[in-house]
C-alpha positions as CSV (number, residue, x, y, z in Angstrom):
1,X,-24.0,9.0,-21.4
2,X,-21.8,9.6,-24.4
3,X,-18.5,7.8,-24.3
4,X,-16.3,11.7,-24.6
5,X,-18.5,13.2,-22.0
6,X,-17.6,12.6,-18.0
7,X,-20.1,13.0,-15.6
8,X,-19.6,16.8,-14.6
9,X,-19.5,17.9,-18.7
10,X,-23.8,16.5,-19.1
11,X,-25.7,19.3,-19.3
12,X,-28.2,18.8,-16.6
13,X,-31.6,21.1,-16.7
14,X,-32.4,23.7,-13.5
15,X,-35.2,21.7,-12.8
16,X,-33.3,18.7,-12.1
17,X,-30.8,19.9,-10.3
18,X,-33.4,21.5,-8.2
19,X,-35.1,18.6,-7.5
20,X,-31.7,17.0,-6.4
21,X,-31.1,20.1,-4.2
22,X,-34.5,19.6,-2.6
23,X,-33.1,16.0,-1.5
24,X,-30.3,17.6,0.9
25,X,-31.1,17.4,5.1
26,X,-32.6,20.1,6.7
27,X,-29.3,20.8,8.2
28,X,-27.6,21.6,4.5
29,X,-30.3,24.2,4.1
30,X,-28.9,25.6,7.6
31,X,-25.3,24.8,7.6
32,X,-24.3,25.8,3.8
33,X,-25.6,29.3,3.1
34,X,-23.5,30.3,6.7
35,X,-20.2,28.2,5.1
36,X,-21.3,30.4,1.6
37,X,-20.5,33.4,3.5
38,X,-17.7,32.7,5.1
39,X,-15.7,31.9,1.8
40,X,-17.5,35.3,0.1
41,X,-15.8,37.2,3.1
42,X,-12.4,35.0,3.7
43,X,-12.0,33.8,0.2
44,X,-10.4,36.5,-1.5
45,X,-7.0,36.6,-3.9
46,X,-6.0,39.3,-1.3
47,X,-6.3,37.3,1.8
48,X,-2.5,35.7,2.4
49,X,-3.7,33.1,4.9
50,X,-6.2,32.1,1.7
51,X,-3.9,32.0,-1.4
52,X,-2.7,30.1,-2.7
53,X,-4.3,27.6,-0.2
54,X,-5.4,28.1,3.3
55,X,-3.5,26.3,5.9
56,X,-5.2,23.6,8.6
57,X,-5.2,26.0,10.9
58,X,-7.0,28.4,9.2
59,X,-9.7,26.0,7.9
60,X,-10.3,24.6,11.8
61,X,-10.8,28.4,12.8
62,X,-13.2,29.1,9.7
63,X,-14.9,26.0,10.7
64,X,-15.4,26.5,14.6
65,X,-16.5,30.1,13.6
66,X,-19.3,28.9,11.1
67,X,-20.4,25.9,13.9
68,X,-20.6,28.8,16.4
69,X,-22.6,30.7,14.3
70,X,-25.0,27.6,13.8
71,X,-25.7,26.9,17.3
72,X,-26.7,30.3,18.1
73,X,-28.6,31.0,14.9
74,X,-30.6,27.4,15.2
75,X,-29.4,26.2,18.7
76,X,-27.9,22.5,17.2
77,X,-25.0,21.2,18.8
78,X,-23.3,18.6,18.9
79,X,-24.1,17.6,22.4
80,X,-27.6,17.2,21.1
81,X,-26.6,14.0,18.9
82,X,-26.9,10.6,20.8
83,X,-24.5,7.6,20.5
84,X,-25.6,5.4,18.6
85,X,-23.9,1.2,17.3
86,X,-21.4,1.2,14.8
87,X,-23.1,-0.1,11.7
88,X,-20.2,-0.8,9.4
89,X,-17.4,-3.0,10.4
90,X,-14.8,-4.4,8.2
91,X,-15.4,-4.5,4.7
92,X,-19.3,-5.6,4.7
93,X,-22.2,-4.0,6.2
94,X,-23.2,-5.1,9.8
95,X,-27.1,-4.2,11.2
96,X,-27.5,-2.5,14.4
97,X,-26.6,-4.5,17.4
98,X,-23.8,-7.1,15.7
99,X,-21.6,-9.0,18.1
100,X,-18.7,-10.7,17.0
101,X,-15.3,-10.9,15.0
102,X,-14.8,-7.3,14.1
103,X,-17.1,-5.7,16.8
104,X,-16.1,-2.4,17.5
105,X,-19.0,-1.0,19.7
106,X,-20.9,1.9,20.5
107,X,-19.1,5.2,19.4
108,X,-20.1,8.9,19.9
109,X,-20.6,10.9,17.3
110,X,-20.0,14.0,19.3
111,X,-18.0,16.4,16.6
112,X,-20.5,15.1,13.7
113,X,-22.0,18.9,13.3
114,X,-18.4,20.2,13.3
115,X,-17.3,17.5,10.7
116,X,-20.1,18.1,8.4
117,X,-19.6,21.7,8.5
118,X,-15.3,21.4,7.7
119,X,-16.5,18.9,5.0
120,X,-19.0,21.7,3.4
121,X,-16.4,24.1,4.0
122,X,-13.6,22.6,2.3
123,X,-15.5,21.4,-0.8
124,X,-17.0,24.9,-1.2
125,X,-12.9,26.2,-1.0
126,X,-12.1,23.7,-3.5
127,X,-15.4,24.9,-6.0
128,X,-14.4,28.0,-5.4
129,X,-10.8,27.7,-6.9
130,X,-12.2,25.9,-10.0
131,X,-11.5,22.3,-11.3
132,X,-7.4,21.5,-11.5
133,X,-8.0,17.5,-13.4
């Protein structure tokens, strides 16, 4: 990579980014065109609650809305995700099953659905308003 360029100035070919997009989950493919939506239809210079930035709130009822939408369009929930061992502890990585100084135990990743979908949300907000650096 030249020394003047940063990583989002390469020019990158439409096959390769295809091939990259072919990598996502199953649950991108899902998830993603539904959050695409809801920006095209709340996203708008018009909307007060959307300019010049949407407010908490507004992004928690955008995202509940879009997670409701998933579960009826492709029945996943969140209820259907099953705890599982904390893996990472501290600074280093831990395997599966680690007792000892640091242990946190078993956690449930209950609202993981819900938290991937505000993540997907809020980065497509922020692509959608351009780069600000």
């Amino acid at each position: 990579m030249p020394d003047n360029l940063s990583p989002g100035e390469i020019n990158v070919s439409a096959e390769r980014v295809e091939a990259l997009e072919s990598m996502f989950p199953d649950i991108y493919h899902c998830v993603h065109p539904i959050v695409r939506r809801m920006c095209e239809m709340h996203d708008i210079p018009t909307n007060p609650y959307m300019y010049p930035s949407p407010s908490r709130a507004v992004v928690e009822q955008m995202a509940d809305q879009i997670y409701n939408t998933v579960t009826i369009n492709y029945g996943i929930r969140d209820d259907d995700v099953q705890p599982m061992q904390r893996q990472f502890v501290g600074p280093g990585f831990v395997g599966p099953g680690f007792v000892g100084p640091g242990f946190v135990g078993p956690f449930f990743r209950r609202r993981f659905l819900r938290d991937l979908i505000a993540i997907l949300l809020i980065r497509e907000l922020l692509f959608r308003r351009g780069r600000f650096f």
